[in-house]
C-alpha positions, 0 to 999 in steps of 0.5 A: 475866138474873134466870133466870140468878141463880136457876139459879145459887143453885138449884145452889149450895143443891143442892150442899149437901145433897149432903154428908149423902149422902156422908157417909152413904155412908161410913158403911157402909163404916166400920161394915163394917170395924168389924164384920169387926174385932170378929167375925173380926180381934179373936177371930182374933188372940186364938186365936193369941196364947194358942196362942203362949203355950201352946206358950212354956208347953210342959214336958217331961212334960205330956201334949198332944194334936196337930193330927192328934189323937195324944196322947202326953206330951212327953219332949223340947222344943227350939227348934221340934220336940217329941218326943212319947212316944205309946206305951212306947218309941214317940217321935214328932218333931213340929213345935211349932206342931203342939200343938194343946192341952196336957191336964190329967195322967193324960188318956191313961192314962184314954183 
């Protein structure tokens, strides 16, 4: 009956060294998510915080750049369309979110 008392506490002292190698297995996966928080989520949601403020920002009269890369000064805003002057007497409706980046004044007349 000895052999069975020394089996038994063989897998008792088995099943303790198993927890550091759980633990390092949920490890990785932890530092992951940190990672993909710091390289992709964090930066990601930065860019569209500013944007958003940007476009809040928006007057009549500054001159911006859109998605599609038309430049043109702003003549009209409203709740979710610009209306956009590129040209004299040429106005294009766009959608705000469209506004890629607002330019410093005088930009277009040096384009």
């Amino acid at each position: 009956m000895d052999w069975l008392i020394s089996s038994a506490a063989a897998q008792a002292a088995g099943g303790a060294g198993s927890q550091p190698g759980m633990l390092t297995g949920l490890l990785f996966p932890v530092a992951m998510i940190v990672v993909f928080y710091f390289l992709l989520i964090r930066p990601q949601s930065k860019r569209t915080k500013e944007h958003r403020n940007m476009l809040a920002a928006l007057e009549v009269g500054a001159e911006v750049a859109t998605s599609g890369g038309i430049l043109g000064k702003v003549t009209e805003l409203s709740e979710q369309f610009v209306s956009v002057e590129i040209a004299p007497g040429v106005v294009v409706k766009t959608q705000r979110h469209t506004i890629s980046q607002v330019l410093p004044k005088g930009t277009i007349k040096n384009a």
